[in-house]
N, C-alpha and C positions, 0 to 999 in steps of 0.2 A: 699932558695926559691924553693916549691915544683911545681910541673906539672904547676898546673893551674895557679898559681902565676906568674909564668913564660910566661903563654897564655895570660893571665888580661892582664900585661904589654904591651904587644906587640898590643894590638886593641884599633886604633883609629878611629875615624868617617871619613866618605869618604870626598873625597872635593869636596866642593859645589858647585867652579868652572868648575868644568871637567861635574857637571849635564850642568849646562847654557851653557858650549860648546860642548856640545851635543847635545841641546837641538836647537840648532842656526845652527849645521851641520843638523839635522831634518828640520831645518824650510828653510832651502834650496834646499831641495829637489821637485825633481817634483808633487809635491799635495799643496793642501791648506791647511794651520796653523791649525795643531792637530787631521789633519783629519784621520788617524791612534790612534787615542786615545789611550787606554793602553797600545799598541805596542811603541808607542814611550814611555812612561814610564819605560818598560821593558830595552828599549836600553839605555836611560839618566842613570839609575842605573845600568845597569851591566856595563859599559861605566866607568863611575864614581867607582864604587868596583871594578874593574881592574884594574885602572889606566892609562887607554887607550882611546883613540876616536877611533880604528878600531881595536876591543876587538875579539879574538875567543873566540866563544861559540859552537864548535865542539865536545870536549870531554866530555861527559857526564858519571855522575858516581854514584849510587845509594848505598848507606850502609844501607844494613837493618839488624837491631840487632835483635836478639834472645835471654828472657828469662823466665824465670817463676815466677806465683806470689805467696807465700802463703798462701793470704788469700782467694784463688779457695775453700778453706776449707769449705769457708763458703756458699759456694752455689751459686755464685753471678753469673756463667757464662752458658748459654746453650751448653757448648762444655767441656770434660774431659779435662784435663791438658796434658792429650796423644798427643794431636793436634797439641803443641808449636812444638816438635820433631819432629812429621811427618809433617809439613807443612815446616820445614826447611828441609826437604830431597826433597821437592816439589820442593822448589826454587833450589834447587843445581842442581834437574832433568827438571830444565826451563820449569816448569809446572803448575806455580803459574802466579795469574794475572799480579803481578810487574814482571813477567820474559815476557808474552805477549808483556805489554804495554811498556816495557825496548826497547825490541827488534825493536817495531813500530817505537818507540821515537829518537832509535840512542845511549840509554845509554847502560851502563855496570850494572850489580848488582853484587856487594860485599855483602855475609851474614857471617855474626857475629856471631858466639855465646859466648855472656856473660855474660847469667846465665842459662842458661836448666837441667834441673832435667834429666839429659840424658848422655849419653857417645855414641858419633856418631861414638868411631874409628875412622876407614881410609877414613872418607869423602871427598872424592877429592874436592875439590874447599873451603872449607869451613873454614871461619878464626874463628882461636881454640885463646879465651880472655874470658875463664870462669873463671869469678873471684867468683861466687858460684852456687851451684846448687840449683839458684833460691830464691827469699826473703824469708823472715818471714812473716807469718800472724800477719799483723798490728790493729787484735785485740787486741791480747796478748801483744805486744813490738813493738818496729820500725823494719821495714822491713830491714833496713841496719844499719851493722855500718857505721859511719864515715867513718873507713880505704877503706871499701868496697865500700862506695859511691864515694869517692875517684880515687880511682884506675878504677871504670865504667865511670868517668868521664874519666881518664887520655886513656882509651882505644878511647874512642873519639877521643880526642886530636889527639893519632897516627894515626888513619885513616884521619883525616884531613890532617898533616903533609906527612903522606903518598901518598894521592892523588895529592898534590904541586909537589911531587915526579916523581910524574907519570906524570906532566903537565896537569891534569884534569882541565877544567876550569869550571865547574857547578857541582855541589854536590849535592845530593839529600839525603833524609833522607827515612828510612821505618823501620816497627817495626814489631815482631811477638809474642806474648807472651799472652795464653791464659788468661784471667780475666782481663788483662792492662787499659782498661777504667775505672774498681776501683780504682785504685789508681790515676792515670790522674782525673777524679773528682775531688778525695782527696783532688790533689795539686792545683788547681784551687780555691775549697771552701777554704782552706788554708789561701792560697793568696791574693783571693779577697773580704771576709768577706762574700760571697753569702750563704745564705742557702746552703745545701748538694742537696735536691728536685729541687734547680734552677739550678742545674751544671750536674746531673745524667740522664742518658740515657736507652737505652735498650742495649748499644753493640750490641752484636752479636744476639740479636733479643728475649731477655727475656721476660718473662711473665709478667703480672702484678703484680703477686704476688712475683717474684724473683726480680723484679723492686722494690720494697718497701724494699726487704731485704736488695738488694745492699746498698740503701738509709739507711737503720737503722746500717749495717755495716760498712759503711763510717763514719755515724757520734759517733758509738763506737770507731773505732781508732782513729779518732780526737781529741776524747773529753779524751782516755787514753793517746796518746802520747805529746800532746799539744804542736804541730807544731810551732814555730815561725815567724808570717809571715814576719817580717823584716830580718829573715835569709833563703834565699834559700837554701841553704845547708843543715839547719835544717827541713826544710818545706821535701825536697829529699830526706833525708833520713829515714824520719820516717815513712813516708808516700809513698813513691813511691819507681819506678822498677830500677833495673840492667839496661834494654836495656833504658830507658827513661835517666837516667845518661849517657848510652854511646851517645843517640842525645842531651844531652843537650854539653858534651861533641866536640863533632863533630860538631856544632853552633860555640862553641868559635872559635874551631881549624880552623874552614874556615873566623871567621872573623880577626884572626891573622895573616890568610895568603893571608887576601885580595881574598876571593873567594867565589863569588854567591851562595850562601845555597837555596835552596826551600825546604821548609817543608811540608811533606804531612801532614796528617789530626789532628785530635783530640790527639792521643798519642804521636803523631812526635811535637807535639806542645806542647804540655805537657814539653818536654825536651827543646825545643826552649824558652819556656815563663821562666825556670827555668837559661838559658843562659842569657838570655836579663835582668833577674834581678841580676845576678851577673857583668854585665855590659852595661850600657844603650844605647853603641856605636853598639853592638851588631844587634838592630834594624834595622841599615843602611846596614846591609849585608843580611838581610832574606826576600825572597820573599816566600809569602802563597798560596800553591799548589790550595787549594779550601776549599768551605765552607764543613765542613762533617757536620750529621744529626743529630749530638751528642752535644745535645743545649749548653752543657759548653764548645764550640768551640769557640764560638761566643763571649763569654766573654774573652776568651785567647788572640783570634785577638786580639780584643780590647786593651787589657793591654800591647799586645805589639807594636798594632799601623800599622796592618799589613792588608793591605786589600786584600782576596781573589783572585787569578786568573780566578777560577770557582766554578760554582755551578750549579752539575750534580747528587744531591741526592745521594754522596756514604758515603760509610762510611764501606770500605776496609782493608784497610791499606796499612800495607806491601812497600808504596813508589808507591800506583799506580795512585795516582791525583801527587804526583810527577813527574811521566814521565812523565804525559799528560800535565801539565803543562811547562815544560821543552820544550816543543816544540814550544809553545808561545813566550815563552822569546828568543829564539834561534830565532824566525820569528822576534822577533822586529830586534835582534842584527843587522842580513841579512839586513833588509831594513839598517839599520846605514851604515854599512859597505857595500852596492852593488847599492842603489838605484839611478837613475841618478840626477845630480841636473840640476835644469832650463840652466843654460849654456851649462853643456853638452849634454843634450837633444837639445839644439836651442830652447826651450821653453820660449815666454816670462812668467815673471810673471803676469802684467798687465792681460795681455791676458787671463791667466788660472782662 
């Protein structure tokens, strides 16, 4: 039985009793039934994914992977492929937005590289899980083999099992890799039978006319590698990234070990939607950072049943509607775990 076989096994669905008694320690508290609305949601499920009714939600922990794509070849992105490299020295120099918003939030950021067309040397801080230097251009052939899609999942995995390690209680997801919303497209029109035009975006703020190419590029490697949509695996590797297999990866590994995943946006979901179809238990562990701007987000929610925390018009990356979100969920926990209830306040109920 290899890595993820090993992960499969181990994820099961939360129980559904620990939401209702949760949800019944909430409704005893000093406010009126629901009046905390998503906040109490926040706390009923991390509550329930713990396996606790007085859960901490202190340690926060951010993995943002790093890789490159090949098919940058084809034009699709307003930014060189230089970027991937130098925007992870950013993060290591806590210079980058997810290093800002990390720091506001209370989390950590862990960056990854496992796939950059790059050699960083003696980068201090910087976890070295290059399984290549960067996909193939999925006009020509699938972006990955197998073995390699493989092994980006199983890199997941470890930083999931890793953070259980460390007692992290909340995970976050972030990604770096310039051209990454081509293939996040890909796997979505894949997936969910959409046109390529209903799922593609601008990323990183493309023209009209690079807009149309992505679009005409997307639906060339589709239509040469001919994804399978009833196999995820196949759909990820033909079509998609290194670092999107390590958060699809790092999904399972936090739902095996019973720990609150939030996904940030359009890419980080991209790996999440590819998690949840290789196991639908999956779902009951991911909470969704926010809506990003990038219209085949909105279909990903969807398919995996996940509704937004926010919608603040980004569409970032990196894990940074992750931390902002993470502070939410951490508020609801707090009220679970701190707030007074009608007794011990002296509060009647009647009366409130």
């Amino acid at each position: 039985m290899n890595l993820l076989q090993q992960t499969l096994s181990k994820i099961f669905p939360v129980d559904q009793t620990l939401l209702v008694e949760a949800q019944n320690k909430l409704d005893n508290k000093t406010k009126p039934l629901g009046s905390l609305g998503r906040l109490e949601e926040f706390a009923c499920r991390f509550a329930a994914i713990s396996g606790s009714l007085t859960p901490d939600a202190g340690k926060k922990m951010i993995f943002t992977f790093a890789g490159d794509h090949g098919v940058v070849e084809e034009g699709i992105s307003a930014f060189p492929k230089e970027v991937t490299p130098q925007m992870v020295l950013n993060f290591l120099n806590g210079g980058a937005g997810v290093n800002v918003l990390a720091r506001h939030s209370g989390a950590e950021v862990r960056v990854v590289d496992i796939g950059v067309d790059y050699d960083f040397g003696a980068a201090p801080g910087l976890i070295r899980k290059k399984i290549a230097r960067g996909t193939r251009n999925f006009t020509s052939g699938p972006a990955m083999t197998m073995d390699e899609t493989l092994a980006a999942i199983g890199v997941g995995i470890e930083m999931a099992d890793f953070a259980r390690s460390e007692s992290v209680s909340m995970i976050g997801t972030g990604e770096m890799g310039i051209g990454n919303t081509t293939p996040s497209s890909a796997i979505i029109a894949a997936l969910s039978g959409k046109t390529v035009g209903e799922v593609t975006h601008r990323g990183t703020g493309i023209s009209d006319r690079t807009l149309a190419n992505k679009i005409r590029v997307i639906e060339q490697g589709l239509a040469l590698n001919r994804p399978d949509p009833s196999d995820p695996l196949d759909v990820l590797a033909k079509v998609g990234g290194l670092e999107i297999a390590g958060i699809a990866g790092l999904v399972l590994g936090a739902a095996a070990n019973r720990i609150p995943v939030v996904i940030d946006g359009f890419i980080s979901t991209a790996g999440a939607l590819i998690a949840a179809e290789l196991h639908p238990s999956v779902k009951d562990f991911i909470f969704a950072a926010h809506q990003s701007v990038e219209i085949g987000h909105r279909y990903m929610l969807e398919r995996i049943g996940a509704k937004p925390i926010l919608d603040l018009g980004m569409r970032l990356g990196e894990g940074t509607g992750a931390a902002l979100a993470m502070m939410l969920i951490e508020a609801g926990v707090k009220i679970l775990n701190e707030m007074a209830t009608f007794q011990q306040a002296g509060v009647s109920e009647g009366e409130y």
